[in-house]
C-alpha positions in Angstrom: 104.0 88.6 84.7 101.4 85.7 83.9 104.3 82.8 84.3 105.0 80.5 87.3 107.4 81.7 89.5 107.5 85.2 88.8 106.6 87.3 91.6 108.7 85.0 94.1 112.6 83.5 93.6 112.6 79.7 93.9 112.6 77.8 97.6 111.9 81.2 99.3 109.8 79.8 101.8 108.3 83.3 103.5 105.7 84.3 101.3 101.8 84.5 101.5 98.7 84.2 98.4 95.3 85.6 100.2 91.7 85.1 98.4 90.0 87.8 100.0 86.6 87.2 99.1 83.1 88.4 99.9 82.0 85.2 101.9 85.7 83.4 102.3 88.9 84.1 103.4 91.8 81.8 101.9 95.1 82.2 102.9 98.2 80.1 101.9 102.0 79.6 102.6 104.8 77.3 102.0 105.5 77.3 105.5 102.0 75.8 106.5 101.6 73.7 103.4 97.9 73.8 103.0 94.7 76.6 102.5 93.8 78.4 106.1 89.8 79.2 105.0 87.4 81.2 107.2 84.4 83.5 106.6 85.3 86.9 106.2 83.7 87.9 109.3 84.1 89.7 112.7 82.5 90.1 116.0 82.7 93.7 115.9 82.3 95.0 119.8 83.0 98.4 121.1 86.7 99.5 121.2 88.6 97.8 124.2 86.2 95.1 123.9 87.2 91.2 123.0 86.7 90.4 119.2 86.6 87.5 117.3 87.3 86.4 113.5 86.0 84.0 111.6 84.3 81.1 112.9 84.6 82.1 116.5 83.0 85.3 115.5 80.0 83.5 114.3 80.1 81.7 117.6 80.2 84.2 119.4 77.1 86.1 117.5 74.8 83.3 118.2 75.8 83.5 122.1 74.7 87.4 121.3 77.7 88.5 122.9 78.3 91.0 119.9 77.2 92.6 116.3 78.8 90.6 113.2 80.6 93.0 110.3 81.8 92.0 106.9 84.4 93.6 105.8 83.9 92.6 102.3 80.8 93.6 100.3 80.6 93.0 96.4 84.2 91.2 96.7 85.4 94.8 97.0 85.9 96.7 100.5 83.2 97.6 103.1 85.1 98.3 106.1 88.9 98.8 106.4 89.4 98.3 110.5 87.7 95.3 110.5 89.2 94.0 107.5 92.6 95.2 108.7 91.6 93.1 112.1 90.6 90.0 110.7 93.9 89.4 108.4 96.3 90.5 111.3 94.4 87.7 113.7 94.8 85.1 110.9 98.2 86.0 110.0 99.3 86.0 113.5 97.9 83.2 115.3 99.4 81.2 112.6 102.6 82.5 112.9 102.7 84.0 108.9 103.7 88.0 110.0 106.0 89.2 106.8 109.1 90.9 107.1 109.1 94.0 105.1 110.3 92.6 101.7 108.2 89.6 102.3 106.0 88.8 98.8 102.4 88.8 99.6 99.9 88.4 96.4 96.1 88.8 97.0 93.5 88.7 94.8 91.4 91.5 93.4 87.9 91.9 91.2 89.1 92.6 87.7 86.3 95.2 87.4 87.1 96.8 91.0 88.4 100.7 90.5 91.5 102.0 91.5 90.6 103.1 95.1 89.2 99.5 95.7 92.8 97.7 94.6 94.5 100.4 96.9 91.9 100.3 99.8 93.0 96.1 99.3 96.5 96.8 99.3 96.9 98.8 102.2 94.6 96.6 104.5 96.8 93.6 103.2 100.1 95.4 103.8 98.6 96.9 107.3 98.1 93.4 108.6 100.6 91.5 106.9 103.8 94.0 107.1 104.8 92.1 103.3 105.3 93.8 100.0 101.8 93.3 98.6 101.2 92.9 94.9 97.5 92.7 93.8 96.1 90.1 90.8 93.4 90.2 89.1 91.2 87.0 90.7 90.1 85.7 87.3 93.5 85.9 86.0 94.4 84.1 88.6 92.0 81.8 88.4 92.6 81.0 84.6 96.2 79.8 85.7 94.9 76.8 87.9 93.5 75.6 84.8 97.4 75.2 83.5 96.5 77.4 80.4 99.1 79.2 79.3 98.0 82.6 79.0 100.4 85.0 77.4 100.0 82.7 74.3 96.4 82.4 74.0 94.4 84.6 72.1 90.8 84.2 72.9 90.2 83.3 76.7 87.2 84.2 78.2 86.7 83.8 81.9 83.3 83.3 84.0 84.0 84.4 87.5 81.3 83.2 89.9 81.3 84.7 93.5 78.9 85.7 96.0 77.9 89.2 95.3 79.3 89.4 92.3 80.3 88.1 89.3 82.8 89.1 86.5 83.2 88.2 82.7 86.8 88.6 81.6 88.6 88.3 78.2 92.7 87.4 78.4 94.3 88.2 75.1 98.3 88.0 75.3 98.5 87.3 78.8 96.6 90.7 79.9 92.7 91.9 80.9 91.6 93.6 77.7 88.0 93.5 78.8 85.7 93.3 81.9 82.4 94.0 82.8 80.1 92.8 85.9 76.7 90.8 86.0 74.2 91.9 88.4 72.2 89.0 88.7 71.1 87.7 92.1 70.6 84.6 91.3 72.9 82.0 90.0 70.6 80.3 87.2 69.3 83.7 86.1 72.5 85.0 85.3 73.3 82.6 82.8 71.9 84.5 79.9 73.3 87.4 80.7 76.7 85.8 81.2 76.3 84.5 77.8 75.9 87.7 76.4 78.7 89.2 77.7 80.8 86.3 76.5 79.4 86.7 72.7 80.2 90.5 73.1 83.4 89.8 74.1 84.3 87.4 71.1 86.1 88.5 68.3 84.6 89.2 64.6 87.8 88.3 62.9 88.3 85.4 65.2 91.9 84.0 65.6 93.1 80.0 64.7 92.8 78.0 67.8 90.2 76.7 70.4 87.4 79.4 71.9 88.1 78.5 75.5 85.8 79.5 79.0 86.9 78.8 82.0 84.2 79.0 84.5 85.1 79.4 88.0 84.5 80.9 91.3 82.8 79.9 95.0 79.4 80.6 93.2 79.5 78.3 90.1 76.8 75.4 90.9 76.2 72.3 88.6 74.5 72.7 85.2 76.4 76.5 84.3 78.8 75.0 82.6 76.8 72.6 79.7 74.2 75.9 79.3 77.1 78.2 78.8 78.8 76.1 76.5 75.3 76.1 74.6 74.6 79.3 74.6 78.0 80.8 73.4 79.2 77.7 71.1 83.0 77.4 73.4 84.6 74.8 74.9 83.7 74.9 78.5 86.8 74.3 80.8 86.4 74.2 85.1 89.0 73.8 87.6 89.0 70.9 89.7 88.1 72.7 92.8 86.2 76.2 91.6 86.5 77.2 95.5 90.3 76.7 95.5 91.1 78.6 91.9 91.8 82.1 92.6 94.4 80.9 95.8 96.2 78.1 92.8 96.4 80.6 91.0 97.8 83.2 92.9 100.2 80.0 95.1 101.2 79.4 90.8 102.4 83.2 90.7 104.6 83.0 93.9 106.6 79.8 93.1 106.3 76.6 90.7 108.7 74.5 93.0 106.6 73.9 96.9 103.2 71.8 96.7 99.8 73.8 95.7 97.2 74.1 98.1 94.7 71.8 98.8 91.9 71.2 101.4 93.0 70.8 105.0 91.6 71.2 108.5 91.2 74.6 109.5 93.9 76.6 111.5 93.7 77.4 114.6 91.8 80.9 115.5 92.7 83.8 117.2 90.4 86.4 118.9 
């Protein structure tokens, strides 16, 4: 269900859209109004001991008081507990703890298997207590740029992240290919984006504009005028390539409350 609105009935106000990424946490809710963004990161210290999330976890790695763990690796799950940790800190310290019924949508790799998505369900559902739907992130993604995607026909999207990086092509409003490029750096992967992309294009190509929407926490300046280059499309990026996949997903959950934009961070819990 690709359409605003459609996972969440209008002016319900208890509802959460998480970007769980490799790097970045985002989390957002109508109830706070604006993006709560920290690393994905904990101080990690023996059981019993006193842990930290986020940027107080970095703090209190360089006093050496304890190891750092990612839960993420590859935008796809490394370590459950810590995972499970981190979300039920953020969730709580800013008051966001779902009821059972509660919508919750988080973003997933389109190209992560099916024991990644569940693995990402449970930790989400663990920490949250809401009923968790997962998205595919450059699905999501696609939707910030206001296209509308169960009528377009030839949508190809470049996601950018750190660790990994996805081409997808939306026909109809559905995934009907996906495939990963492992390519450490940014510039290098250009030309094998591109030929992804030119796989992914249609012989018998269909009426209307060959669109790519490039997006994603990794996309730096000059991708998107030697994509467009190499692959001969109209070359389309969000306003805020950081903030797509949580539009997106905020887009999903209700057309009516304000979309999320940059704001101080929360407060942290430990």
């Amino acid at each position: 269900m690709l359409t605003p609105g459609a996972y969440a009935r209008r002016g319900l106000r208890h509802m959460l859209a998480i970007d769980l990424g490799t790097s970045s946490v985002r989390i957002w809710s109508p109830t706070l109004g604006r993006v709560i963004e920290e690393p994905t990161v904990v101080a990690w210290g023996p059981p019993g001991s006193r842990r930290a999330v986020g940027r107080a976890a970095l703090d209190r790695a360089a006093d050496g008081d304890a190891p750092l763990v990612w839960p993420l690796r590859d935008g796809v799950m490394d370590n459950y507990p810590a995972c499970v940790h981190l979300l039920r800190v953020l969730v709580t310290v800013n008051d966001l703890v779902c009821r059972s019924g509660t919508p919750v949508l988080v973003g997933v790799p389109a190209t992560a298997t099916l024991r990644q998505q569940n693995l990402v369900r449970a930790a989400v559902r663990r920490a949250t207590g809401g009923r968790v739907t997962v998205v595919e992130e450059p699905l999501a993604a696609a939707l910030a740029c206001r296209i509308d995607l169960a009528r377009a026909e030839d949508v190809v999207v470049v996601d950018i992240g750190h660790g990994r990086t996805e081409v997808v092509r939306v026909a109809c409003g559905a995934v009907t290919d996906a495939e990963r490029v492992d390519v450490a750096n940014a510039v290098d992967q250009v030309p094998a984006i591109a030929a992804v992309v030119r796989r992914f294009t249609p012989r018998s190509q269909p009426a209307g504009p060959r669109r790519l929407l490039i997006t994603g926490g990794g996309a730096i300046s000059g991708v998107a005028a030697r994509l467009a280059a190499l692959t001969n499309r109209s070359v389309t990026m969000p306003a805020n390539v950081r903030l797509a996949t949580i539009q997106g997903l905020t887009l999903l959950l209700t057309a009516g409350h304000e979309q999320p934009t940059d704001g101080p961070p929360g407060p942290l819990g430990q």
